[in-house]
C-alpha positions as CSV (number, residue, x, y, z in Angstrom):
1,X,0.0,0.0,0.0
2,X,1.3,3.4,-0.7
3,X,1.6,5.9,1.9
4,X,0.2,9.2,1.4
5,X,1.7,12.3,1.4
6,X,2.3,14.7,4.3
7,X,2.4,18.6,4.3
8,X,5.0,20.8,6.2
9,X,1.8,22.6,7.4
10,X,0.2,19.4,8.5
11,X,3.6,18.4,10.5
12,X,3.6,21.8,12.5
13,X,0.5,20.8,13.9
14,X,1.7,17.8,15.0
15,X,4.9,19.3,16.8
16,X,2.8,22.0,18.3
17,X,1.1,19.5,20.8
18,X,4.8,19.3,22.1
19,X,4.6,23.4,22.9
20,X,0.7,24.4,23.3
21,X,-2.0,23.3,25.0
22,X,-4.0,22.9,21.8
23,X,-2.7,21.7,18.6
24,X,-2.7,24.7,16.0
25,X,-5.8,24.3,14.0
26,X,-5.3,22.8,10.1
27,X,-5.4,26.4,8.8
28,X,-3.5,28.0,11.0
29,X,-0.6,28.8,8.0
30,X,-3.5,30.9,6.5
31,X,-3.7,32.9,9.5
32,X,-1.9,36.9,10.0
33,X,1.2,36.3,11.8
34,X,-0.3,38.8,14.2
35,X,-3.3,36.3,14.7
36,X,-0.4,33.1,14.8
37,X,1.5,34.5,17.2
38,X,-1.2,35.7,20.0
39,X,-2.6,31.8,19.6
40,X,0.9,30.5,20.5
41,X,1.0,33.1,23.4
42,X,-2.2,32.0,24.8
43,X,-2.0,28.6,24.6
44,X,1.7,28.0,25.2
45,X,2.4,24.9,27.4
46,X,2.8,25.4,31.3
47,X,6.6,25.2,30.8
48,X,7.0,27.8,27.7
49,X,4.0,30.1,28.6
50,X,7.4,32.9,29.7
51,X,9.0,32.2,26.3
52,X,8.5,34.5,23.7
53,X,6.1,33.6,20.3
54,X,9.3,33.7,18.3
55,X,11.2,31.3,20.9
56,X,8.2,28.6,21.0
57,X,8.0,29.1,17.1
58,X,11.3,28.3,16.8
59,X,10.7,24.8,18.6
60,X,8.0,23.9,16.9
61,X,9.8,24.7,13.6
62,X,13.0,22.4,15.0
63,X,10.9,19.5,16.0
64,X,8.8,19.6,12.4
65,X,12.4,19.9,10.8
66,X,13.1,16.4,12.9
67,X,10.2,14.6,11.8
68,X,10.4,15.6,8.1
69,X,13.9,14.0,8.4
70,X,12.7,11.1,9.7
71,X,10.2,10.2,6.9
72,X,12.9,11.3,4.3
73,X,15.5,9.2,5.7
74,X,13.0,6.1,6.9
75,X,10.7,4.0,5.6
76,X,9.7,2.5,8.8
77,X,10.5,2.1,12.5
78,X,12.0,-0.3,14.2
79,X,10.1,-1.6,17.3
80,X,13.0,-3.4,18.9
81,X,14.0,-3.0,22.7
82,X,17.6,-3.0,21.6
83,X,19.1,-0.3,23.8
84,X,21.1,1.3,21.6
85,X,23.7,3.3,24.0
86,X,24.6,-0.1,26.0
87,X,23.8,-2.9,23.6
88,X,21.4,-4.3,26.1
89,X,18.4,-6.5,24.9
């Protein structure tokens, strides 16, 4: 079966769930960067609600570069409990 296609856009939603407290909505790209950046504000995770719009933008951005990475580079994951760092099964 083919996998379908994923969008940038699509993937910044994702990562934001790592930063907010609600997922930016599917249009959010279409939005000012006025309106973007007061919705990041208001809804930045306990941890990042000090952090600037630019700063928790800026994750977001670095953890969508990761997974855009990681389905260029992969074509699936491996499941193993292999612990990598000691060789331990």
């Amino acid at each position: 079966m083919a996998k379908e296609k994923v969008s940038y856009n699509h993937l910044m939603v994702l990562a934001s769930g790592e930063y907010l407290i609600e997922y930016l909505p599917d249009n959010w790209h279409e939005w000012s960067e006025e309106k973007a950046n007061k919705f990041v504000e208001e809804h930045a995770w306990e941890p990042f609600e000090d952090w600037s719009a630019d700063e928790v933008w800026g994750l977001i951005a670095q953890t969508t570069n990761l997974m855009q990475k990681c389905i260029e580079n992969y074509s699936e994951v491996d499941h193993g409990h292999e612990d990598r760092n000691s060789g331990v099964a």
